[in-house]
SESE-426610 format. One record per atom (N, C-alpha, C): x, y, z. Coordinates in steps of 0.02 Angstrom, whole numbers, padded with zeros to 5 digits, always signed. Atoms other than C-alpha are relative to their C-alpha. Layout:
BEGIN
XYZ...
END
This chain:
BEGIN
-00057+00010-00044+01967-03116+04389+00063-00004-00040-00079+00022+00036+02081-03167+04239+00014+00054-00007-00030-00057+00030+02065-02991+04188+00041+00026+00027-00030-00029-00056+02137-02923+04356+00054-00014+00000-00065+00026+00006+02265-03018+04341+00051+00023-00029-00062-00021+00061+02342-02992+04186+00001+00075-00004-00003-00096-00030+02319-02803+04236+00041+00003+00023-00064+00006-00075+02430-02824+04369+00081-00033-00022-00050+00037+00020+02544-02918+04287+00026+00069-00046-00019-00086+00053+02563-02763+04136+00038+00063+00058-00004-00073-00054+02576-02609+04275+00075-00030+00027-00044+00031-00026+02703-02726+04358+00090-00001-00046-00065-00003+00040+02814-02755+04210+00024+00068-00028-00011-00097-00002+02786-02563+04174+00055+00017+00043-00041-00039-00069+02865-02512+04352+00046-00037-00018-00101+00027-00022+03024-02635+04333+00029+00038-00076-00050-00006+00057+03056-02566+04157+00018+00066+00009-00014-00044+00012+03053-02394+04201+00057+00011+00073-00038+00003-00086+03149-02434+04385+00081-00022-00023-00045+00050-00023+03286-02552+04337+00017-00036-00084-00006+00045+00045+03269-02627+04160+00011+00065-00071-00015-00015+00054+03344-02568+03993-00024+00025-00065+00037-00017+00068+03265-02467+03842+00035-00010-00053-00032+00009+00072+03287-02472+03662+00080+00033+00000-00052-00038+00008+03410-02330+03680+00078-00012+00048-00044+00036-00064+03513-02392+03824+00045-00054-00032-00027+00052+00018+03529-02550+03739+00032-00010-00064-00051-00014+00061+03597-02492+03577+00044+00038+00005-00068-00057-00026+03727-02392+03675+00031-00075+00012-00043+00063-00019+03787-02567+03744+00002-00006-00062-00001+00068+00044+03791-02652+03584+00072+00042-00048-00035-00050+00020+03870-02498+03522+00074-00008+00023-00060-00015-00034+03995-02507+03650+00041-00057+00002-00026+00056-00012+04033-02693+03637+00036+00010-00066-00041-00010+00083+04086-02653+03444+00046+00045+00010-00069-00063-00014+04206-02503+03496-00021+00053-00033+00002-00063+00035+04107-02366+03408-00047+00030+00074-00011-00026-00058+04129-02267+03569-00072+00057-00014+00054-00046+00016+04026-02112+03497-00041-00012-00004+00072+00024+00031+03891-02211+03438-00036-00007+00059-00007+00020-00091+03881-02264+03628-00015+00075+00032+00001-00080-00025+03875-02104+03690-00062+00030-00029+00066-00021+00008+03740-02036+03601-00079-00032-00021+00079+00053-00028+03614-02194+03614+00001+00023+00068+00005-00001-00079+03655-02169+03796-00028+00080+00009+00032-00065-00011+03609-01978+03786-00064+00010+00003+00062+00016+00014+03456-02020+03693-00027-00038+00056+00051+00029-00071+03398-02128+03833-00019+00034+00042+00004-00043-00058+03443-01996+03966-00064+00054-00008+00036-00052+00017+03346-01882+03858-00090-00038+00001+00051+00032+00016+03190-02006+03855-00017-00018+00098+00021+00011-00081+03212-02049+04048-00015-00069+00017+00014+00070-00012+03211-02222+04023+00051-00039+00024-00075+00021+00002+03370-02286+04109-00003-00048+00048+00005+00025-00045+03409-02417+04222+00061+00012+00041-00043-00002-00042+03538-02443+04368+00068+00023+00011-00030-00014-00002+03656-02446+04292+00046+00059-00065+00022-00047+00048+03650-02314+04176+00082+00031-00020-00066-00072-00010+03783-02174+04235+00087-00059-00014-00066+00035+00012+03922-02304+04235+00024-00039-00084+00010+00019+00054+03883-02380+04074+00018+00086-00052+00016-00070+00014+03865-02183+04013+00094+00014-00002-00068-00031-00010+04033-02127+04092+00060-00026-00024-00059+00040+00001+04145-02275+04048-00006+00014-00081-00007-00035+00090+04068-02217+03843+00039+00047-00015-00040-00054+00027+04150-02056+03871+00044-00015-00018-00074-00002-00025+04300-02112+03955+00038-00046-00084-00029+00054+00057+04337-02243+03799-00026+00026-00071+00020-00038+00053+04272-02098+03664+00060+00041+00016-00067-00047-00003+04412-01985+03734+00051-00038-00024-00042+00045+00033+04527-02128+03725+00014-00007-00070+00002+00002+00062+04485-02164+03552+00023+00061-00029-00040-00085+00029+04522-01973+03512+00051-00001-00007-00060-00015-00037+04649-01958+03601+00051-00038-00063-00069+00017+00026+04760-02087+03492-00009+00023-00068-00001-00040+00050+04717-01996+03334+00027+00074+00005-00044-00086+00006+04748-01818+03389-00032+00018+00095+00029-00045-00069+04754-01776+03582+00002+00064+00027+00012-00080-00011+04742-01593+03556-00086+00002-00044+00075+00000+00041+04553-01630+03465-00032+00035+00073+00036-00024-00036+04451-01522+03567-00064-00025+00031+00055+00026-00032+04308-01630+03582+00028-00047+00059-00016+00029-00078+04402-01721+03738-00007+00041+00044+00020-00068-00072+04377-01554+03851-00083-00035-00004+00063+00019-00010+04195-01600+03793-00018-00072+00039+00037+00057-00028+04194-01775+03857+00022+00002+00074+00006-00001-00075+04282-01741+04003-00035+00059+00050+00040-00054-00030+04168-01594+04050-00078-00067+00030+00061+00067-00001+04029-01755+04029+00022-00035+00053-00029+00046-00063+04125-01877+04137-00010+00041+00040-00005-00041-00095+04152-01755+04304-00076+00035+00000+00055-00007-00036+03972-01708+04268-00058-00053+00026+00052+00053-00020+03885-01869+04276+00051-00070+00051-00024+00023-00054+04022-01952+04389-00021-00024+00076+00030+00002-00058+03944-01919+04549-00070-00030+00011+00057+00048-00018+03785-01996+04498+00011-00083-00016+00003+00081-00010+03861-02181+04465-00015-00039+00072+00027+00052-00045+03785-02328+04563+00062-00039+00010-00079+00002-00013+03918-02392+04678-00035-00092-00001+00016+00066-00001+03815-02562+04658+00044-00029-00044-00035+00034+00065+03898-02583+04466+00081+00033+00002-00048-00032+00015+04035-02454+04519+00059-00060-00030-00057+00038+00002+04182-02580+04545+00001-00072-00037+00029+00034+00036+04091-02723+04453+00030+00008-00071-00004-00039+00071+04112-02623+04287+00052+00028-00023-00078-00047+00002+04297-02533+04332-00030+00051-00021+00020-00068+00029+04204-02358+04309+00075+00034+00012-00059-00050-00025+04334-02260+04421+00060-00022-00051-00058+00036+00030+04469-02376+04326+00000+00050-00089+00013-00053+00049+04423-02300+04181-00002+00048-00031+00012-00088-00001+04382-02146+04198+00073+00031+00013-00051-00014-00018+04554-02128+04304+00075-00021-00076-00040+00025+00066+04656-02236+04139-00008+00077-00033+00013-00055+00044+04575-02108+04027+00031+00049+00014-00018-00068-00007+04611-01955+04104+00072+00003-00008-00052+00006-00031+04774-01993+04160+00065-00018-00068-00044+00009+00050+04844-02052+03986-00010+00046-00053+00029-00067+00052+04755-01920+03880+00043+00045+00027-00044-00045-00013+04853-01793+04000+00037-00013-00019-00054+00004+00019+05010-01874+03979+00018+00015-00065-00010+00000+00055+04987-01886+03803-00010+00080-00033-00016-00106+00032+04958-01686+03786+00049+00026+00020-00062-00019-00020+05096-01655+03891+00049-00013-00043-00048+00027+00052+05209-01748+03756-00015+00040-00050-00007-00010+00073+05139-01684+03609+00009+00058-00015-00028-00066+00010+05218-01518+03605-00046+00038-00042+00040-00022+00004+05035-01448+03550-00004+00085+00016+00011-00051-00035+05068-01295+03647+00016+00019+00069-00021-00005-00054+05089-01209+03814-00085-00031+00041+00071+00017-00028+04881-01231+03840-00014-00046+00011+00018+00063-00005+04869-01399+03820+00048-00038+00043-00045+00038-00047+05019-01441+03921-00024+00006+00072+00024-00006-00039+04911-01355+04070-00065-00045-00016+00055+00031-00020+04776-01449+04023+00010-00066+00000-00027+00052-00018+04853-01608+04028+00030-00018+00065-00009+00005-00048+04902-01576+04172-00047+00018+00064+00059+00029-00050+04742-01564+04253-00047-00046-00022+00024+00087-00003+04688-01711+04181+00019-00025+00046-00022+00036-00032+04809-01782+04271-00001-00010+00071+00006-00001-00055+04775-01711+04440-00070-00002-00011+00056+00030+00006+04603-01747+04398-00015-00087+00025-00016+00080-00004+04654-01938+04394-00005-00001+00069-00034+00028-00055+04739-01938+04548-00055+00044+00060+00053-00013-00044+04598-01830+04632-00059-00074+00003+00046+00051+00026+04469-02000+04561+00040-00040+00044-00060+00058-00007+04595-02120+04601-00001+00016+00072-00008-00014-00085+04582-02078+04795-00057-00038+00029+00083+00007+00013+04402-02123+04785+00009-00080+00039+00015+00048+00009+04450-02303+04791-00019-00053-00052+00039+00058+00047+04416-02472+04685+00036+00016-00067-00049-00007+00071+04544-02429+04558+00050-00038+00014-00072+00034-00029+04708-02514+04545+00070+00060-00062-00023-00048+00037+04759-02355+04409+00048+00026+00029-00064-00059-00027+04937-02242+04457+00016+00048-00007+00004-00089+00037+04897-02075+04399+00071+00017+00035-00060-00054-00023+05028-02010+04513+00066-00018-00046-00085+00023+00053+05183-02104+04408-00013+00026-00069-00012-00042+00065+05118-02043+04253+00004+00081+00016+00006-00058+00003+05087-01867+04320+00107+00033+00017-00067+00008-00007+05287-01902+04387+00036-00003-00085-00020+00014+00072+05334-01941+04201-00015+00088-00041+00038-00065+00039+05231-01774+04135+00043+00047+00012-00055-00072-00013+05345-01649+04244+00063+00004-00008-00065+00017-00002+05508-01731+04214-00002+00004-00078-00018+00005+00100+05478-01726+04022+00000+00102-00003+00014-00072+00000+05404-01519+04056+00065+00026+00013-00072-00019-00023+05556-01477+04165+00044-00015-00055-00050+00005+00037+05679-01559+04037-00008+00068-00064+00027-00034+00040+05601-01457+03905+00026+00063+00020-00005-00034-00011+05602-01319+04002+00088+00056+00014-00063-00010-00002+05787-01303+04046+00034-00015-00081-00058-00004+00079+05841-01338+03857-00029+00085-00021+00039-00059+00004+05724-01206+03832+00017+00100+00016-00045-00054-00030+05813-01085+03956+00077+00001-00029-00078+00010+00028+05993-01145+03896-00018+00037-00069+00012-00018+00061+05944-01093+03733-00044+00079-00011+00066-00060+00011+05838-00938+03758+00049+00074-00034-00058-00072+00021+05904-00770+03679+00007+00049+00058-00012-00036-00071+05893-00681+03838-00033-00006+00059+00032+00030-00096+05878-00691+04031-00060+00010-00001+00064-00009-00032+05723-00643+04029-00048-00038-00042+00032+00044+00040+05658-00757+03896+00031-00077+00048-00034+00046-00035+05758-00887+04007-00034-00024+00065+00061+00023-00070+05667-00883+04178-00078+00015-00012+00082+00038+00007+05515-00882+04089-00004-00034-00035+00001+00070+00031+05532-01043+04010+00002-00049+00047-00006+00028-00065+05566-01106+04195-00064+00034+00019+00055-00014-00050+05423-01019+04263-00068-00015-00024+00061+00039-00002+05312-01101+04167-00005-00073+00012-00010+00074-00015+05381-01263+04187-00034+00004+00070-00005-00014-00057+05376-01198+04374-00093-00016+00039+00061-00010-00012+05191-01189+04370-00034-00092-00004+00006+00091-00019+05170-01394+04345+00040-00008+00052-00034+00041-00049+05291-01459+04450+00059+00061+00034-00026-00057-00055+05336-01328+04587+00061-00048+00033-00047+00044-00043+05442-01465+04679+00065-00038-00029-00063+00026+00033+05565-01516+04560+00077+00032+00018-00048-00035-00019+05725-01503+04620+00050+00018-00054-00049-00023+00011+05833-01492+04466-00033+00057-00037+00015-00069+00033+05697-01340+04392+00031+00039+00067-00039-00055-00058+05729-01266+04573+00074+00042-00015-00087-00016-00002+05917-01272+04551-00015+00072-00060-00020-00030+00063+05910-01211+04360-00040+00100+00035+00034-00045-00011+05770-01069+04416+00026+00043+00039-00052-00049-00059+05877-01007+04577+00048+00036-00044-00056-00036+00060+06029-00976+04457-00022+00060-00035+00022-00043+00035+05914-00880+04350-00008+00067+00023+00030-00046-00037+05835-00775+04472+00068+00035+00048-00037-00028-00036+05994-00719+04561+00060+00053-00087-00024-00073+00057+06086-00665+04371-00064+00047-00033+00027-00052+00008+05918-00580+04346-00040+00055+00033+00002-00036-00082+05905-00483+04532-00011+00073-00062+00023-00067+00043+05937-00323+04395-00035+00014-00046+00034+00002+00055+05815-00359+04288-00070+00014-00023+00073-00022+00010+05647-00304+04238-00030-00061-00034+00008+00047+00025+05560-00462+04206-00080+00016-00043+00058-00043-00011+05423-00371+04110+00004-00072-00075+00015+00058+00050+05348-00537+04012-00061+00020-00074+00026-00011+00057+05285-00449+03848-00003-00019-00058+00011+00012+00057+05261-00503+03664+00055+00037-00038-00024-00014+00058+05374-00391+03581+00067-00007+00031-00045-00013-00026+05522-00406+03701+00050-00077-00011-00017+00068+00000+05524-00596+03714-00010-00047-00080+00017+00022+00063+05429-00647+03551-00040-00049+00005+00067+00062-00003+05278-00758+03629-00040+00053+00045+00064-00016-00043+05119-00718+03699+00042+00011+00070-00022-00032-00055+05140-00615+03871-00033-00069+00053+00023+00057-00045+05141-00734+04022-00057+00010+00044+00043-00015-00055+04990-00759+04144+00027-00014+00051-00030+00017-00059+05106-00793+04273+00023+00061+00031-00034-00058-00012+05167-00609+04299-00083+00060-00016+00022-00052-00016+05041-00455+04322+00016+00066-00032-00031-00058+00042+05064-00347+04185-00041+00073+00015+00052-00050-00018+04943-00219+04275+00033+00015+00083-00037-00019-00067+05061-00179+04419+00072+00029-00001-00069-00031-00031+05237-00154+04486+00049-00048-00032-00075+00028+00042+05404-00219+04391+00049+00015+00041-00054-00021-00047+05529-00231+04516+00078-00038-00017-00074+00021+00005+05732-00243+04505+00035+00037+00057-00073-00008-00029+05886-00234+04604+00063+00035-00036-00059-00017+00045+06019-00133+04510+00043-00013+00073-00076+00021-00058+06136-00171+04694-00051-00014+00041+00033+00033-00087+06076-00293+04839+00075-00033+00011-00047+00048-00044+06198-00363+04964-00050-00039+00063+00007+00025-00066+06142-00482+05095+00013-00052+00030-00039+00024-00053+06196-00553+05254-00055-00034+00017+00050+00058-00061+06137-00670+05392-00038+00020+00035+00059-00050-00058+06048-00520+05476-00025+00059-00023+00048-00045+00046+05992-00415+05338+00038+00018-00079-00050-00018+00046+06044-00329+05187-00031+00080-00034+00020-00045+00001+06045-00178+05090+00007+00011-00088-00026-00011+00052+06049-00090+04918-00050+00058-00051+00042-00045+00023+05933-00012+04783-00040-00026-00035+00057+00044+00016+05765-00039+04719-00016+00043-00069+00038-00037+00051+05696+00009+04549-00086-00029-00013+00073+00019+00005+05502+00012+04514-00014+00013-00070+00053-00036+00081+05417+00028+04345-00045+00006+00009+00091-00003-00005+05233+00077+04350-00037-00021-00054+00024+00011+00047+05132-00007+04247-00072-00026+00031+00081+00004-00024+04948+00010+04329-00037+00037-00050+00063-00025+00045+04897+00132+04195-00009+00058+00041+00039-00058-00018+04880+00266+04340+00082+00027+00017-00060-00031-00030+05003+00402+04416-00020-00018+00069-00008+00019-00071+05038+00334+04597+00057+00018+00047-00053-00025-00079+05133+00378+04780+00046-00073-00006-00039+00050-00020+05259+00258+04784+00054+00007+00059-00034-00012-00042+05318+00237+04949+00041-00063+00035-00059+00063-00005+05497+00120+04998-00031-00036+00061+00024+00039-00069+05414+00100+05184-00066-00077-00034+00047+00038+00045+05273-00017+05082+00022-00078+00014-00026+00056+00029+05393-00135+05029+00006-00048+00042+00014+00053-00065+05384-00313+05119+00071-00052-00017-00044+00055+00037+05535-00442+05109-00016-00064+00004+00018+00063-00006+05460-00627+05109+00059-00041+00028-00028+00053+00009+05564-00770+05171-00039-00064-00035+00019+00070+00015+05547-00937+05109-00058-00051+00039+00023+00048-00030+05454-01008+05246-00058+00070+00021+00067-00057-00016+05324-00835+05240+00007+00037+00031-00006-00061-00039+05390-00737+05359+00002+00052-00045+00001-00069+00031+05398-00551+05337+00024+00056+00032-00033-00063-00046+05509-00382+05377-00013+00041-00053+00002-00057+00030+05482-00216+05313+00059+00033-00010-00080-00016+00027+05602-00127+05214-00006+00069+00023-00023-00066-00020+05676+00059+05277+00037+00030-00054-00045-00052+00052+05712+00197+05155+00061+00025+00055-00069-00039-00044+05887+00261+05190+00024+00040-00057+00016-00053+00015+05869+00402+05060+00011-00002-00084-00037+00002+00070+05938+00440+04873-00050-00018-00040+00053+00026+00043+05760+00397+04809-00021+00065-00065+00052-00046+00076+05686+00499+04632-00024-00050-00024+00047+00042+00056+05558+00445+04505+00022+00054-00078-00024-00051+00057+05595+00504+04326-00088+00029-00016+00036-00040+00037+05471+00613+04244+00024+00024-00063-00021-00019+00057+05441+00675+04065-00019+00087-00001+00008-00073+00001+05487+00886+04028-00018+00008-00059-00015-00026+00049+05484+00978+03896+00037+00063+00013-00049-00050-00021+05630+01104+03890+00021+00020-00085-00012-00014+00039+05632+01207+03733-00030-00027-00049+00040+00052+00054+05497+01096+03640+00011-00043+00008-00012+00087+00013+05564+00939+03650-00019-00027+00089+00028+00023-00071+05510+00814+03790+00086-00030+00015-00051+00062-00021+05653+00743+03918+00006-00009+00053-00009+00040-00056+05683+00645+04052+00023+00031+00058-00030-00027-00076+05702+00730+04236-00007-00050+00042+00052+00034-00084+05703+00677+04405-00014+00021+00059+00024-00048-00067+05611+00730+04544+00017-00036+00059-00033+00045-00057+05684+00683+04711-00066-00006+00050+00061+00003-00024+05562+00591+04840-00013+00055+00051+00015-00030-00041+05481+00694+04980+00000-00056+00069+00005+00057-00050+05521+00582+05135+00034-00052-00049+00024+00068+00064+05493+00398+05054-00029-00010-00010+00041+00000+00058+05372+00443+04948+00025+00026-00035-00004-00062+00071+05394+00493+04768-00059-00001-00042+00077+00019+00043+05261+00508+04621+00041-00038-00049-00018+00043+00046+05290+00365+04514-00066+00003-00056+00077+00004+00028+05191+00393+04365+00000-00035-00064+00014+00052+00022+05127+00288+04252+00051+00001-00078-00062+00017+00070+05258+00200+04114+00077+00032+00038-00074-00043-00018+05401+00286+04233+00019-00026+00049-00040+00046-00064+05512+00205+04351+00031+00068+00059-00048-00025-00067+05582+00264+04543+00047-00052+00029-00060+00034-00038+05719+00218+04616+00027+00031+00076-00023-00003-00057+05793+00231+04794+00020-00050+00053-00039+00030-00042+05887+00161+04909-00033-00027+00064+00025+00041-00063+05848+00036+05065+00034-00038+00023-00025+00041-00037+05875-00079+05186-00052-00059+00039+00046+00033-00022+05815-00234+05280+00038-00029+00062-00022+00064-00079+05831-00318+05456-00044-00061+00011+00034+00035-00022+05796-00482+05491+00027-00065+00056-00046+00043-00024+05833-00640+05593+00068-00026-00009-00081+00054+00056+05994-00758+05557-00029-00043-00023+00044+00077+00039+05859-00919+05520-00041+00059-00069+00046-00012+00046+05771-00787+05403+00041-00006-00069-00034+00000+00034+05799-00848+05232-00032+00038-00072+00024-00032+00033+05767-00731+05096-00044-00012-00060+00009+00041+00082+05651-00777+04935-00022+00066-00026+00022-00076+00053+05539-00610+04866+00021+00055+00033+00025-00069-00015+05521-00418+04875-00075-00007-00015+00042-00022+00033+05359-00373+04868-00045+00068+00018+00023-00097-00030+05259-00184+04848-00087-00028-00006+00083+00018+00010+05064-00183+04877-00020+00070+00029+00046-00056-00029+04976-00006+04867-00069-00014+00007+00065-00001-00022+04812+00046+04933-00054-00030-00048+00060+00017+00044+04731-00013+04788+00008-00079-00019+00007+00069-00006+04783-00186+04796+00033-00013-00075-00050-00007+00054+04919-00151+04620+00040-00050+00042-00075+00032-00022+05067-00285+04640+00052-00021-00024-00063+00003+00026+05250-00292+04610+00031-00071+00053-00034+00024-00063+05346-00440+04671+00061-00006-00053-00071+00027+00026+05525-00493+04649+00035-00055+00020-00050+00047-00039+05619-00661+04679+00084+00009-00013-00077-00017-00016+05784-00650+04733+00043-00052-00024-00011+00060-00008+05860-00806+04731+00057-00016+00074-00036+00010-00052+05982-00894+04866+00040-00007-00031-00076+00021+00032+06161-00896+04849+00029-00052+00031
END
């Protein structure tokens, strides 16, 4: 009978250790973690995961290692690449914390701190243009966590701090640029964090109305940085050499560059004018359109132009058309792009700006 017993008793303490109670490895992640060697923490706690011996509260214990291993990075060098690694860890074992120890433990608190000051802190450290986007989804990372509940963290005021330092940047950036077109793209990447800023707006409008004639073609050898991903270097380059417009439309001339790589129909009927608030009117050729082409006349190659047929011309590839148009729209319609979209789904847009 005694034997039965103490049988029962063994099997028993078996099931709670593998349910609920703490292994070797587990518990030299805590001890780890109570000393501040964050890493060390982190991969006792792996080792456990990897052994399957974990208890309750495992994932929170786990996640709050990352969150305070990034940290630790972070104030040595927060462009160290192993923080993408820990926060790839955190948002994957996130969803399995126990909401028993969640708020107990400050996981979210944590996790949200971490992220949220690691972004800021890449945003500052003038690291790059990459890391300033990735600091900045740290930060909307945070404030996605931070919704959750059981935090008392403010991602959003630091992520407020992040775009007001970008923007500043950005406008010395433009003040200083060697040319317009190195100018509104120093704003348009600012533009890409903090869309809502009103004094990039301002600076950006300005831009976009002295560069209406301009080919904003964001290349490497033109500007002198890496070509932007914000622009479509596999499409349409559009300018204004003359727009006028009114309260009920306007008119003037359009230039295209082709830069799909193919020879294409480029036709003015196409063209769409956006307002601000999405609407949309179609633009009307009203005639004077050619595309240049390359001759040869006597051996040497040179520049013609073939006038359109209708409003179509052949725009072919590396060669610009031009022709003339017009647009009707409401009096509330307020103008922001051009944009061209052929059959093949190629696209040119253009912002205008408001005057």
């Amino acid at each position: 009978m005694l034997k039965k017993s103490v049988s029962l008793v063994v099997f028993a303490a078996l099931l709670v250790g593998f349910t609920g109670c703490k292994g070797k490895n587990e518990s030299n992640g805590d001890s780890h973690f109570k000393k501040g060697n964050f890493r060390n923490a982190v991969n006792s706690y792996t080792n456990a995961l990897q052994k399957g011996k974990i208890s309750d509260e495992f994932y929170d214990s786990f996640v709050i290692a990352y969150a305070s291993a990034a940290k630790q990075t972070a104030r040595r060098n927060p462009s160290d690449e192993i923080i993408s690694n820990y926060f790839e860890q955190i948002h994957r074992h996130l969803p399995k914390i126990n909401p028993k120890f969640t708020s107990k433990k400050g996981t979210l608190d944590s996790v949200v701190v971490a992220l949220s000051e690691i972004g800021l802190a890449q945003v500052k450290g003038n690291f790059g243009y990459e890391y300033t986007l990735q600091g900045f989804r740290s930060l909307d990372s945070a404030i996605s966590i931070a919704k959750r509940g059981n935090t008392n963290a403010n991602p959003s005021q630091l992520r407020r701090e992040a775009e007001k330092e970008v923007v500043t940047q950005a406008i010395e950036n433009s003040e200083g640029a060697e040319n317009d077109v190195a100018a509104e793209y120093a704003l348009l990447e600012a533009e890409v964090v903090a869309p809502n800023d009103e004094n990039l707006k301002k600076a950006l409008n300005a831009m976009r109305l002295k560069n209406r004639g301009t080919w904003l073609i964001f290349a490497e050898d033109l500007i002198g940085q890496p070509a932007s991903r914000l622009v479509d270097k596999y499409g349409y380059v559009i300018a204004f050499p003359s727009l006028s417009l009114t309260a009920a439309g306007g008119a003037g001339e359009i230039a295209v560059w082709n830069a799909t790589g193919n020879n294409v129909a480029f036709d003015v009927n196409r063209l769409r004018l956006v307002s601000t608030s999405g609407e949309e009117v179609s633009a009307r050729y009203t005639g004077g359109g050619w595309c240049a082409v390359d001759r040869v006349e006597r051996g040497k190659f040179v520049e013609a132009r073939v006038q359109f047929k209708g409003s179509v011309g052949e725009l072919r590839s590396e060669k610009t058309c031009n022709a003339k148009l017009s647009f009707t729209f409401p009096r509330n319609f307020v103008p922001d792009y051009v944009e061209y979209k052929d059959a093949n789904n190629n696209i040119g847009r253009k912002y205008l700006g408001q005057r």
